[in-house]
C-alpha positions as CSV (number, residue, x, y, z in Angstrom):
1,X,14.1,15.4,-2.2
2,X,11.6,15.5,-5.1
3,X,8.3,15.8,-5.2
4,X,7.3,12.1,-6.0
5,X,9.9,10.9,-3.0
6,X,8.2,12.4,-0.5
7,X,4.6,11.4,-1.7
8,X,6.2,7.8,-1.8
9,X,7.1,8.1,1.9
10,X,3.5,9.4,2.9
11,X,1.6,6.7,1.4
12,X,4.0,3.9,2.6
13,X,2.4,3.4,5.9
14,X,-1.0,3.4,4.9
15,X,-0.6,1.3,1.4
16,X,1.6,-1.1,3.6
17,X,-1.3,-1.3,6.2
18,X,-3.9,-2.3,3.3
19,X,-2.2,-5.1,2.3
20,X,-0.9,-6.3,5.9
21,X,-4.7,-6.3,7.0
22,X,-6.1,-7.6,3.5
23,X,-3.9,-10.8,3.8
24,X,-4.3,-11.2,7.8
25,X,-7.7,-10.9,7.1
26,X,-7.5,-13.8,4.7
27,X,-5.6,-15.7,7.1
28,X,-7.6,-14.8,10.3
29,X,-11.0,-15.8,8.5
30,X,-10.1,-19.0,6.7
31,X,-10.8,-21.9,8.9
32,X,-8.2,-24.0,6.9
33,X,-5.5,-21.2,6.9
34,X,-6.0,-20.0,10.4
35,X,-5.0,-23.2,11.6
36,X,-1.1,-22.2,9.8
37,X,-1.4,-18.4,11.2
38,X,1.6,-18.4,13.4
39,X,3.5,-18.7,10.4
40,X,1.4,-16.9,8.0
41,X,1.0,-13.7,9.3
42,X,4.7,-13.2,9.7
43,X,4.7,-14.2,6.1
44,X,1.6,-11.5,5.6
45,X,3.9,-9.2,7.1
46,X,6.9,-9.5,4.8
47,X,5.1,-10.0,2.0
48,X,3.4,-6.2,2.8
49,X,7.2,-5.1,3.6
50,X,8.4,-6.7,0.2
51,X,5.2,-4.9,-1.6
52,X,5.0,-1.4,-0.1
53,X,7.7,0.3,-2.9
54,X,5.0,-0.9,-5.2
55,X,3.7,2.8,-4.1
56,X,6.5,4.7,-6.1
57,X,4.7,3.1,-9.3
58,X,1.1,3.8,-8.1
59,X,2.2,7.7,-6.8
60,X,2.5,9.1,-10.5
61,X,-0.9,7.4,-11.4
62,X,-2.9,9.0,-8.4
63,X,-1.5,12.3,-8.7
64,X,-2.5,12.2,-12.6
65,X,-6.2,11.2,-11.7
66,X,-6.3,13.8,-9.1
67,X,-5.0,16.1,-11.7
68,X,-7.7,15.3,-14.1
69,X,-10.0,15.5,-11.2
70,X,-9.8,19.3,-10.9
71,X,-9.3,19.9,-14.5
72,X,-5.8,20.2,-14.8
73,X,-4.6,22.2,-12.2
74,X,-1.6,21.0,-10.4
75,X,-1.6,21.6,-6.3
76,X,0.6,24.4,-5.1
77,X,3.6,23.0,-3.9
């Protein structure tokens, strides 16, 4: 497996977590959308299934600003 695959699988849970609880959030604390929850937060949570390989794009970015970070020096593998 390459490097980026298995960076991609570390951050799924948690980037999937942000966006579950971002949009539950949304739902849970709107008066007028709490009222549709039992069908919007399965929606929240498909949507966050449907969004999660979003974090194979975002991977190459945070390893490049983490790399910039400590002034070029890549992580030993």
């Amino acid at each position: 497996m390459s490097l980026r695959t298995l960076k991609s699988l570390v951050m799924f849970m948690p980037f999937n977590a942000v966006i579950f609880g971002l949009m539950a959030s949304v739902v849970l604390l709107s008066p007028a959308l709490s009222a549709h929850a039992e069908w919007l937060l399965p929606a929240a949570l498909a949507l966050s299934l449907i969004a999660a390989p979003l974090v194979w794009f975002v991977i190459p970015q945070i390893h490049d600003a983490y790399t910039r970070a400590v002034g070029g020096r890549a992580p030993a593998a």
